[in-house]
Backbone bond lengths (Angstrom), bond angles and torsions (degrees), N, CA, C in turn:
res aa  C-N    CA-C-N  psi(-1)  N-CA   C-N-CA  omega(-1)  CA-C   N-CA-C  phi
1 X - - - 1.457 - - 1.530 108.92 -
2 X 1.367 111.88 140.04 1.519 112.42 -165.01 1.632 103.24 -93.82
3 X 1.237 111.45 121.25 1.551 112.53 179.44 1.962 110.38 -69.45
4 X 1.086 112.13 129.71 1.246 127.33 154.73 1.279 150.19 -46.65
5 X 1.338 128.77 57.88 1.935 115.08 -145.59 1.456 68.73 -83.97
6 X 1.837 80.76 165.01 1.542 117.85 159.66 1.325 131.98 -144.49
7 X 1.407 101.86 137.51 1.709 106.01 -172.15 1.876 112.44 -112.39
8 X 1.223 93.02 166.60 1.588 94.50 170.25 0.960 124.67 -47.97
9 X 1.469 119.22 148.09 1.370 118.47 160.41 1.828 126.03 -76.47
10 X 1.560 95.36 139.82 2.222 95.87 -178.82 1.690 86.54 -44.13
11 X 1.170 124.49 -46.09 2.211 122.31 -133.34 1.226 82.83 -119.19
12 X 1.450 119.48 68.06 1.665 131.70 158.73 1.653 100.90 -122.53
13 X 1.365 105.61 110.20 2.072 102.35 -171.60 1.758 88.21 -104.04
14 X 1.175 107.02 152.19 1.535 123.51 172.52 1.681 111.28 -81.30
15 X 0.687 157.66 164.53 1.947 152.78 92.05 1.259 104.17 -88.37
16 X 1.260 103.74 106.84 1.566 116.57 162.12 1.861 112.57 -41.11
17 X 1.211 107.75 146.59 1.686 96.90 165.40 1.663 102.30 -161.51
18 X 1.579 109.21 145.75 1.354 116.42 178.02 1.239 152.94 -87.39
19 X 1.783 84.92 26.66 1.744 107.99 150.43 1.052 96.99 -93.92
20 X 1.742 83.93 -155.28 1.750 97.05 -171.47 1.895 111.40 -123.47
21 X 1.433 84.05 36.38 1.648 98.86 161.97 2.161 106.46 -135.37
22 X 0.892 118.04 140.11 1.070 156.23 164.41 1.724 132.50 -52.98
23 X 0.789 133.49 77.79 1.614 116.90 175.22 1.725 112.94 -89.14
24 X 1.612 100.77 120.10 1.718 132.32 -178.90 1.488 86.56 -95.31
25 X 1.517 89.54 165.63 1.481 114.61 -176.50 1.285 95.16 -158.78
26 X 0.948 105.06 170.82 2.289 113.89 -174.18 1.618 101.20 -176.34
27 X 1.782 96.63 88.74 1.255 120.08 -177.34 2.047 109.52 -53.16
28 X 1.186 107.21 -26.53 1.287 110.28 173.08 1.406 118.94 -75.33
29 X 1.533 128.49 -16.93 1.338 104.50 -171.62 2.241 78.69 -136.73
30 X 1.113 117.20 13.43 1.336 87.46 167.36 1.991 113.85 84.25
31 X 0.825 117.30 -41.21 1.327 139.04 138.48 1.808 127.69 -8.06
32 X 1.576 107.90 82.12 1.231 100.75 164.12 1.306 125.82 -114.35
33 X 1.453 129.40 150.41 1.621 135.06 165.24 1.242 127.75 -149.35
34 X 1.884 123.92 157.03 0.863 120.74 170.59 1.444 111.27 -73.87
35 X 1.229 139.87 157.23 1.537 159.45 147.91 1.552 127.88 -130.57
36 X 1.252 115.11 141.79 1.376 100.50 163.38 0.982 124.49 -53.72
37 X 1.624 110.17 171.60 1.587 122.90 -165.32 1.838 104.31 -66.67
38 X 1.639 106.62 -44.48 1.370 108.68 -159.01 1.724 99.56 -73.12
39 X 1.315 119.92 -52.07 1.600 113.97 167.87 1.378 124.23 -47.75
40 X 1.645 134.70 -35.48 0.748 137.39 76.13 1.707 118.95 84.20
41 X 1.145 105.41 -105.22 1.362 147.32 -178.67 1.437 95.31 -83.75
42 X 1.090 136.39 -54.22 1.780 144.79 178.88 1.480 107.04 -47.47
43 X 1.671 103.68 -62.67 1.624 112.73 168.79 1.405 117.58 -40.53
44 X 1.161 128.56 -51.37 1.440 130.60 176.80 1.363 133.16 -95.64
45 X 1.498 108.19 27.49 1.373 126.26 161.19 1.351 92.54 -100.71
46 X 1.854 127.81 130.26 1.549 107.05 175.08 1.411 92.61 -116.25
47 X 1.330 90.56 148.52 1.277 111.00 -151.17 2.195 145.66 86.87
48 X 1.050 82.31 0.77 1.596 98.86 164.69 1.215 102.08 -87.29
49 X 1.489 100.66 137.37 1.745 114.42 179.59 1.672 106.65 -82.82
50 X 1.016 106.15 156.80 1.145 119.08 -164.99 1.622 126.08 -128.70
51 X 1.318 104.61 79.48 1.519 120.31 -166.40 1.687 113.25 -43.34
52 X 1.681 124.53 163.03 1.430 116.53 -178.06 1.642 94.15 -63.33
53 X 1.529 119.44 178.32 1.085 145.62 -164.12 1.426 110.15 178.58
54 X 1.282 119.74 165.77 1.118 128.09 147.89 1.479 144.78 -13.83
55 X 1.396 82.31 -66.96 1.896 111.38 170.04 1.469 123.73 -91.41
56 X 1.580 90.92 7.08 1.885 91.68 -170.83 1.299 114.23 -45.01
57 X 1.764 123.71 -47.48 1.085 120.74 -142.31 1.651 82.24 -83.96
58 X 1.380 147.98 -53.61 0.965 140.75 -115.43 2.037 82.11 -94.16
59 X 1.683 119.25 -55.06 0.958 92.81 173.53 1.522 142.28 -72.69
60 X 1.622 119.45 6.62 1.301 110.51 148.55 1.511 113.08 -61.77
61 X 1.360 107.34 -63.80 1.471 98.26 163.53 1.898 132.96 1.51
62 X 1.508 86.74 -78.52 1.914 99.89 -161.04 2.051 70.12 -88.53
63 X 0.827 164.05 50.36 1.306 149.74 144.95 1.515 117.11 58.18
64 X 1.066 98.32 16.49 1.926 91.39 171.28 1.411 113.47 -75.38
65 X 1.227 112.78 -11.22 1.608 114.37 157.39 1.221 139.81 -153.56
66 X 1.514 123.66 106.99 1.550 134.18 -151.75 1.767 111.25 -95.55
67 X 1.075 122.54 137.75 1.236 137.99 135.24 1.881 89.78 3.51
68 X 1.715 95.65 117.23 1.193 118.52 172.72 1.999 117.74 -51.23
69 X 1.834 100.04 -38.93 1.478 104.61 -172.31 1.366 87.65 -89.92
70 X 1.009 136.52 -16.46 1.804 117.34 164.90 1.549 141.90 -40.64
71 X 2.016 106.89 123.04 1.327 79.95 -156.45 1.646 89.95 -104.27
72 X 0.764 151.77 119.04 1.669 155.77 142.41 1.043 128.17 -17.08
73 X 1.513 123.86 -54.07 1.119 155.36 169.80 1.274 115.22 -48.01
74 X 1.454 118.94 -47.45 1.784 143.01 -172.04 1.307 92.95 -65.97
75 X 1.874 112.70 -57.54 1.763 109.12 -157.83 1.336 102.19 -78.89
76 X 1.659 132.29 -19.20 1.881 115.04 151.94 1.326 119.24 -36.83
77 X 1.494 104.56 -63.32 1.482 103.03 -167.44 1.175 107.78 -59.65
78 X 1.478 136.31 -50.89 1.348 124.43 -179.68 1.941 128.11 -57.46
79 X 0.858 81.65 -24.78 1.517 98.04 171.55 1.412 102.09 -81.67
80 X 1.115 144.18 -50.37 1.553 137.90 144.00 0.907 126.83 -3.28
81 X 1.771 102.20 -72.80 1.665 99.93 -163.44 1.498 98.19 -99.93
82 X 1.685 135.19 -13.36 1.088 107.28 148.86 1.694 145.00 -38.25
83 X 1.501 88.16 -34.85 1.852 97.95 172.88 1.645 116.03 -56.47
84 X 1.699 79.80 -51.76 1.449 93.94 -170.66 1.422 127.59 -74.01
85 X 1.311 107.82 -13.62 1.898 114.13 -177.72 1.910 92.97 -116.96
86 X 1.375 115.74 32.58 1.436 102.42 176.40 1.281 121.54 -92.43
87 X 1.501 139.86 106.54 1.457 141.37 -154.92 1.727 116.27 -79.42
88 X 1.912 102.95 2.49 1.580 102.03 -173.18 1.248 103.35 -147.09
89 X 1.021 100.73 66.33 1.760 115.27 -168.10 1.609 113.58 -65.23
């Protein structure tokens, strides 16, 4: 069985905050949460892999972190020109 890594998501935005938890956002799936600071910081490197945790499942889940061969970028455009070439609007 082929193991799965996973990395950050590009559309993971930070708000800094002055505890020591964090509010993420992930403009791609709509998706907000608190996290610690140090996970955190992981989320908004895109492209850092992203070891199990706690929250693994939930942030595959809300998409703060996709499948390494995932392209993000691809399902904009298609969602694009789906809008745009749709004949039954």
């Amino acid at each position: 069985m082929k193991t799965i890594n996973y990395i950050s998501s590009r559309y993971n935005i930070l708000v800094k905050n002055n505890l020591a938890k964090s509010l993420i956002y992930n403009s791609m799936s709509g998706a907000v949460a608190w996290v610690d600071s140090k996970l955190a910081n992981q989320l908004i490197e895109y492209g850092t892999e992203i070891k199990d945790n706690e929250y693994y499942e939930a942030l595959i889940r809300l998409r703060f972190i996709i499948p390494k061969e995932y392209d993000e970028f691809s399902e904009i455009l298609y969602k694009k020109n789906a809008l745009i070439f749709n004949n039954n609007p």
